[in-house]
Steps between C-alpha positions, in 0.01 A plus 500: 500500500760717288270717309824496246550137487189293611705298752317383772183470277432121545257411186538701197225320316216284588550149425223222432591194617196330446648269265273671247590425143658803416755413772847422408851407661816608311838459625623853360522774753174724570682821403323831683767761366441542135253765481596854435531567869720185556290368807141364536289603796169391513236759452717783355571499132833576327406824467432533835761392623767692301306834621512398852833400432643817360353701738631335831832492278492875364415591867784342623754617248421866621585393819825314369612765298497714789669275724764481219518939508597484876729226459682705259509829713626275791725342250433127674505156295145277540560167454134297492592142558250211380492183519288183623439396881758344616771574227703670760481879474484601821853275576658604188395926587680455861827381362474756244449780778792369709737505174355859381516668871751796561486537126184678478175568700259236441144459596243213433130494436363132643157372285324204657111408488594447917749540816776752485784192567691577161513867606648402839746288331605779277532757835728248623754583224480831688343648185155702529186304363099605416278183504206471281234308585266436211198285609372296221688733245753286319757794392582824630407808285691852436234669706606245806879573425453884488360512869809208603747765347370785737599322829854293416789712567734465246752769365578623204678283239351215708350142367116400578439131483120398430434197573179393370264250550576161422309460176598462132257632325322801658797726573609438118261770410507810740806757526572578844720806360802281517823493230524107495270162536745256669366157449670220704425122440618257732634153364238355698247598253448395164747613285196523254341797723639737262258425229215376718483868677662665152342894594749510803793410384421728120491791766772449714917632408622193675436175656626392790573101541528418895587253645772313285651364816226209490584447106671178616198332646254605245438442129436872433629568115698855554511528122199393386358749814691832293372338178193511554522834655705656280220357221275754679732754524819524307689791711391359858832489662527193725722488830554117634498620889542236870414754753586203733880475366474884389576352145393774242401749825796725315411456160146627602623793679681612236223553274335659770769712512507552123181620514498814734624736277165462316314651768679841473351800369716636197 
């Protein structure tokens, strides 16, 4: 179980199901997030939980913060890249390394519960990966990212890519030390994901929708999809991106581009 979250807790509250008369069926949703803490576990109260909560967080933001400090000295871009299973991240980050290589060093940290495969897909590219494996975690933390940063060799004025774990909701709410969230949403979701799983994409600077070569076959609403995103974030900037066709690979790489500069010490 996230200790932040709750997921993986499988009750939150007893249920009698007797058929006792206090027993009712609505057709409303059962809605476990409104308490001060915004998540039910069972056992812990709200005030329970928001201690345990800021003190995994404020532990973590130490560690973030000075993640973020060598980063700075080393003058390297971190970009942490989120996004569900299966929403192609791992496809999308090796045509990103093959457009960005020569230009600058690059490096990659890998996050999976399991296997190392994405990592040896990445050292194809010819570009240096870490893997993290994270067991029955369900995000990777700044204190994870700190050790990953020791052993990948990547110069200065370099770009890290941190690709988490395949989750929409953990990884929302602990800093890794990097300078961007990069959400990507793949038209083979719900273009509604944006306000089902609002915390993510309210964190991230842009959003990433892969996979537009399949936009013929599918009924995926692009606008309605940076509606309702944009709803939950007004200045999420949103690259349309086929890292099949390599539609939108340049538009991408651009901002990446755009965005080293920020990493130097003035």
């Amino acid at each position: 179980m996230c200790t932040v979250c709750g997921c993986g807790e499988a009750d939150n509250h007893s249920h009698d199901h007797g058929g006792g008369k206090d027993h009712h069926h609505h057709d409303g949703p059962h809605h476990y997030g409104q308490g001060e803490a915004g998540v039910s576990v069972a056992g812990f109260t709200q005030d329970r939980l928001i201690q345990i909560e800021q003190n995994i967080l404020s532990k973590n933001d130490g560690y973030a913060e000075r993640n973020r400090r060598w980063l700075a000295e080393q003058e390297i871009l971190a970009l942490n890249l989120v996004s569900s299973p299966g929403a192609g991240k791992t496809t999308l980050l090796v045509e990103t390394l093959k457009t960005l290589t020569g230009r600058m060093p690059l490096g990659v940290i890998e996050g999976d519960q399991e296997t190392d495969n994405d990592a040896d897909r990445i050292r194809e590219t010819g570009v240096s990966a870490i893997q993290i494996n994270t067991g029955k975690g369900c995000h990777l933390d700044a204190h994870m990212i700190g050790h990953a940063l020791q052993d990948l060799p990547v110069s200065r004025g370099g770009a890290i890519f941190i690709e988490n774990v395949g989750n929409l909701v953990c990884p929302a709410a602990f800093d890794l030390g990097e300078e961007s969230k990069v959400v990507i949403l793949s038209v083979t979701e719900g273009e509604d994901k944006p306000i089902k799983y609002p915390d993510m994409f309210a964190v991230a600077d842009i959003m990433i929708l892969s996979k537009i070569d399949l936009l013929p076959y599918l009924t995926f609403d692009v606008e309605k999809a940076i509606e309702y995103a944009c709803r939950v974030n007004p200045d999420l900037e949103v690259v349309q991106v086929s890292a099949k066709t390599g539609e939108g690979i340049e538009v991408w790489t651009d901002w990446i581009m755009d965005r080293l500069p920020a990493t130097l010490e003035t």
